[in-house]
N, C-alpha and C positions, 0 to 999 in steps of 0.2 A: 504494500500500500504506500501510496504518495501523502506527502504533505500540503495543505493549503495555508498559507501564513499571512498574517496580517502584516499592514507597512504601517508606522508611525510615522514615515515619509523623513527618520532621520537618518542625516547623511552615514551614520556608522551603522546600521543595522544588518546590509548585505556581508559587510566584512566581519560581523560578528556571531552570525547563526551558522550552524550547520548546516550547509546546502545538499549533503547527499540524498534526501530525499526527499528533499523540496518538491513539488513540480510549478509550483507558482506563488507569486505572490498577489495576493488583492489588495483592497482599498477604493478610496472616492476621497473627492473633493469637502471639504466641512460643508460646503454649501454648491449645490446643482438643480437643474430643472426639473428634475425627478425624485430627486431625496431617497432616504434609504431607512436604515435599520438602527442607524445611531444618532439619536438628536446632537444638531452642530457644534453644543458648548462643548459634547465629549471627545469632539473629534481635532487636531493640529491642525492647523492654517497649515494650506500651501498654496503658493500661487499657480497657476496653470503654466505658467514656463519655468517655472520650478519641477510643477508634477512632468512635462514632457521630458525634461533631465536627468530626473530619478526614472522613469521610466526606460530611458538609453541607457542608464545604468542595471539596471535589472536584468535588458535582454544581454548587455555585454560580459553578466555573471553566468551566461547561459541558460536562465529562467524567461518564465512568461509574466504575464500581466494582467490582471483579470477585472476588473472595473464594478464596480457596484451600482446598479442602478435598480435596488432591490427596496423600493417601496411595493408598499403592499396596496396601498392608493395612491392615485396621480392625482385626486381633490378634480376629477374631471376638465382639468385644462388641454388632456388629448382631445377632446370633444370641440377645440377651441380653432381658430387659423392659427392665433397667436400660439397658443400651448402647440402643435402641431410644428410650427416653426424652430420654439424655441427647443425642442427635444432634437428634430433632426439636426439641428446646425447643431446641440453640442454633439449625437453621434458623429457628426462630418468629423467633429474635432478631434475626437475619442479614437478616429481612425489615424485621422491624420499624425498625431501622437506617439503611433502602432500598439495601441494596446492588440489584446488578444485575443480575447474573451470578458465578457459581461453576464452577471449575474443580475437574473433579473425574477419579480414575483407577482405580475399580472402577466395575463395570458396575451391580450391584445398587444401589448409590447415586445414579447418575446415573437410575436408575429412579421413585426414591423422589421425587428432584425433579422430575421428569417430574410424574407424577402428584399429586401430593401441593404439590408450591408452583410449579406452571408459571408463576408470571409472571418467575422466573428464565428469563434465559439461561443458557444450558447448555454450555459448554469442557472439552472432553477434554485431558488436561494430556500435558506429553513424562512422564511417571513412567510414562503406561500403556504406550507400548514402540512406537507403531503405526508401522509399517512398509511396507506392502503393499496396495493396492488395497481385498483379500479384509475387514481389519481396519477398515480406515476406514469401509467399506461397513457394517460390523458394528453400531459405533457409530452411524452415521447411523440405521440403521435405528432405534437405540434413543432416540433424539429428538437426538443433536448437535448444538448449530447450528454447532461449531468445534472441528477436529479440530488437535491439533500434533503433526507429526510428531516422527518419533524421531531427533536431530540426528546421532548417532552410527551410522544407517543410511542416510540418507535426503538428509542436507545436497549433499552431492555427486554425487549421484546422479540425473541431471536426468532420465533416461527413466525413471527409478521414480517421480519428481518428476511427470511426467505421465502418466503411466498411475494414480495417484491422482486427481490432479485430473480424469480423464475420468471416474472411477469413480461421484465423487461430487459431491453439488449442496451441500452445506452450506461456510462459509470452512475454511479452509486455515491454519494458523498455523504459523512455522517458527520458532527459538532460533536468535540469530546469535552474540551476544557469550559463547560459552562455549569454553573452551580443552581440553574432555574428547574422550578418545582415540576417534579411529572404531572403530567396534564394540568399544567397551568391555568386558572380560567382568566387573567389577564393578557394573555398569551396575543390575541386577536387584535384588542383594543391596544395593546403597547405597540404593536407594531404601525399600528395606524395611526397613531401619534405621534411616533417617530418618524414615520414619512412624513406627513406633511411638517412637520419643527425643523426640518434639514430641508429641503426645500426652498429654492431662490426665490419662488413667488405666494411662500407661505404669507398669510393673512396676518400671522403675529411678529413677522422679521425674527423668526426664530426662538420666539419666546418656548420656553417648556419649561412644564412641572413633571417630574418623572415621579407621580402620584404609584405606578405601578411599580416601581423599582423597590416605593418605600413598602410600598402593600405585602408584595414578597417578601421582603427583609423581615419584616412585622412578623408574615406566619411563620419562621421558617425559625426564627428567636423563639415565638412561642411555645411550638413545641419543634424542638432539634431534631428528634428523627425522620424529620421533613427533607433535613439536610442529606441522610445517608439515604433517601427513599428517592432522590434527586437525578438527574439525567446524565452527569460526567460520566466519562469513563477513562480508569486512571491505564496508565501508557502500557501499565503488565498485560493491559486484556486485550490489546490490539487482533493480537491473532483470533480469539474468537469473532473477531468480526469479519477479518481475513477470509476467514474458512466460513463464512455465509456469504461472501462473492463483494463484500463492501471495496470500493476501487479508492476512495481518497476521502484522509482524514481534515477534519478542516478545524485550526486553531487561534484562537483569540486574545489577548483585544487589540483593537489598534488606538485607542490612546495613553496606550503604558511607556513606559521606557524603555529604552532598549536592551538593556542588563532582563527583564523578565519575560520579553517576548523570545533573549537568546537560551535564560533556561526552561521556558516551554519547550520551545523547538528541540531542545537538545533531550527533554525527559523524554518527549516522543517519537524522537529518532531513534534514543538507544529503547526505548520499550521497557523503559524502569529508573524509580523515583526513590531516593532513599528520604523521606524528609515529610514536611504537614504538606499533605496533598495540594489543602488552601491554597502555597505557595504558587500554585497554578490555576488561580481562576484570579478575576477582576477584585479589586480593595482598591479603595482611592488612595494607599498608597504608596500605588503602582503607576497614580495618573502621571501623563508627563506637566501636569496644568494641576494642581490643585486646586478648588474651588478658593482659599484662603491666599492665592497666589494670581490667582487670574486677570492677566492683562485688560486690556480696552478693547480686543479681539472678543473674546471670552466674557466680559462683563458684560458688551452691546446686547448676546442675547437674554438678559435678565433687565435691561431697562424698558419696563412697561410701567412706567408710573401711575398713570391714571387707570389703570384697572387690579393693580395687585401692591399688596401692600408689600414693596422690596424690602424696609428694614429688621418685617417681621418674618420674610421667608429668608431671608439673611442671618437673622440669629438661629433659628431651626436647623441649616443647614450647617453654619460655626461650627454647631452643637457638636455634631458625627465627628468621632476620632479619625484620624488617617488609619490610625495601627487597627487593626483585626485581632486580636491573641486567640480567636477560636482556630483551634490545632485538630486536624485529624492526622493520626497517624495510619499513613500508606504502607506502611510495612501489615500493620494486625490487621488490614485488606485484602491482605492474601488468601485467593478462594471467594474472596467477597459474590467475584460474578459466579459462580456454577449455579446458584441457587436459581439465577434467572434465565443461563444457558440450558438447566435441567428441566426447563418450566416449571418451578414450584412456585414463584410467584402469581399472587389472587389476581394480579392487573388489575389492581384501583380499588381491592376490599383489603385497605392496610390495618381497617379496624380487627379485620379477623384476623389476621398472620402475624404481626410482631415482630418480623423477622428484621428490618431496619433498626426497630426500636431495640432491638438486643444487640445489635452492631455499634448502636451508637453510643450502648454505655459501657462498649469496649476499645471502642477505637476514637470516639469524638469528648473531648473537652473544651468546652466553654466557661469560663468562669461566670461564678453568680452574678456579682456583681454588677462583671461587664453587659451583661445579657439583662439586667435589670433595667440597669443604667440606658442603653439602646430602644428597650419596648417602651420603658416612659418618653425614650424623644420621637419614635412612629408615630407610637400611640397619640404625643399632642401636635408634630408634624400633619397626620393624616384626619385628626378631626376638626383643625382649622382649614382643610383644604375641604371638604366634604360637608362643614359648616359652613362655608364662607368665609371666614375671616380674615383668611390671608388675599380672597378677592373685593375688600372692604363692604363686605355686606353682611349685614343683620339678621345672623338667621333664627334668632325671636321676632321679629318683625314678620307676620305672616301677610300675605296678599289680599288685596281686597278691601 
């Protein structure tokens, strides 16, 4: 299996990762006409004759390039002349550039490059949801050459795992390093918040609340074995995916720094981690941008004065530590996966099995404290955002 790696678009990164089984790298612009799967504060600024430079650097590493344009709504401005325009003239550019390939998660648009610029490759991104045989087949039909599964359906799930791969002839790509909840029900709605907040002709100039980010944090503190019941898969299990026909792994984030996107890359080349698994998923900090650090790039999309109160989602946000100290140990995970390569997991009746929740009072530590300290700042983070109050409005004041 190959690797898919994320670019922080910093100049040291190609010279810093292990490239033997790279086969490309991705990424996008903080801000484009199609938006993507990362709202823009999370993402580095680069400029477009920066990104075409880092991109001739890529191919001259002997890798590809692979473009995000993986909203999951366009906000209907393909319906538009203007929206219509302003998509093909940035694929003109995207070509002109030589990217390689574009991952994309509406169907009308993977149509459009079909047609209209086939010397892209063409990647179905995890934002479009696919699940099921019936969906994969769908897309193939519609020219795929690379489907990613939905990690929140799909990761653990090894006879679904293959009754996809029989279904279909085009690759296969699965999300390992991500710590969101199996079957998510924020899943749908984050993604389509994140398209449009990244987004050149978004309505709020980029304003977002990552209400879903905190929402998952919230459950997954509440009760922890949320955490080991979760979608990663640590680098020892590779080969079980291997051996159900999975073609390329695909690793994240792209706004960390380059010191932990090199030891991602590196736990998942060699296919073993001695250390807190943690170490390999997203913490702010890993961001290259701290929120407590963030420039006038970074700032712009949080100034919405007149409809949200900034000094009060500014302290809420202060609040959050950089540092993480929840440690799972990766070593007392060994064997973790047979339970769900054997099928003995209920698939979504966790009430009845136990079986995370006995993992995790063996392999996962949180401190109390920490883990108190955190639910109290959700908890008043998420009910000033769901009262109103951080969008200055009265929610004692009823209508009418």
């Amino acid at each position: 299996m190959k690797l898919s790696v994320p670019t922080n678009w910093q100049p040291d990164l190609l010279g810093r990762i292990n490239k033997s089984k790279v086969a490309e790298i991705y990424g996008k612009l903080e801000r484009d006409p199609v938006g993507g799967g990362r709202p823009s504060f999370m993402l580095p600024y680069i400029s477009k004759t920066q990104a075409k430079e880092y991109i001739s650097t890529v191919h001259k590493a002997g890798l590809k390039f692979n473009y995000l344009l993986n909203a999951s709504c366009l906000g209907n401005i393909e319906w538009t002349a203007q929206g219509q325009k302003r998509i093909r003239k940035f694929l003109d550019w995207l070509t002109a550039i030589g990217v390689d390939a574009v991952t994309v998660a509406v169907p009308y648009l993977l149509q459009v490059v079909k047609k209209c610029y086939p010397h892209f490759a063409t990647k179905i991104s995890v934002c479009a949801g696919i699940y099921n045989p019936i969906q994969a087949k769908y897309w193939e039909s519609l020219g795929a050459d690379e489907v990613s599964l939905s990690p929140w359906l799909v990761n653990r799930n090894f006879k679904l795992l293959r009754r996809i791969r029989a279904a279909v002839n085009c690759d296969l790509q699965i999300y390992a390093n991500t710590r969101c909840l199996i079957g998510c029900p924020f899943a749908n709605y984050h993604y389509s918040s994140t398209s449009h907040s990244s987004t050149s002709s978004g309505i709020n100039n980029g304003f977002f609340i990552n209400y879903c980010m905190y929402s998952c944090a919230y459950l997954a503190l509440s009760e922890p074995w949320r955490l080991i019941a979760s979608c990663w898969i640590r680098p020892e299990d590779l080969h079980y995916y291997k051996e159900a026909g999975i073609n390329t792994v695909k690793l994240s984030e792209r706004g960390i720094k380059t010191e932990y996107i090199q030891r991602i890359v590196e736990a998942y080349t060699e296919e073993e981690y001695d250390g807190n698994l943690m170490d390999l998923f997203l913490s702010p900090s890993k961001s290259l941008t701290p929120f407590k650090k963030y420039s006038w790039k970074k700032i712009k999309f949080f100034f919405h004065p007149f409809g949200v109160d900034l000094f009060k989602l500014h302290r809420f946000l202060t609040r959050i530590p950089a540092d993480d100290p929840t440690h799972l140990d990766n070593k007392k995970l060994d064997g973790f996966l047979k339970f769900f390569v054997e099928k003995k997991c209920r698939q979504g009746n966790c009430d009845e099995c136990g079986y995370c929740r006995d993992v995790a009072k063996k392999a996962l530590y949180i401190p109390e404290g920490y883990r108190n300290k955190m639910l109290g700042i959700y908890k008043d983070l998420l009910e000033e955002i769901i009262d109103g109050g951080v969008f200055k409005i009265n929610s004692n004041k009823m209508p009418g």
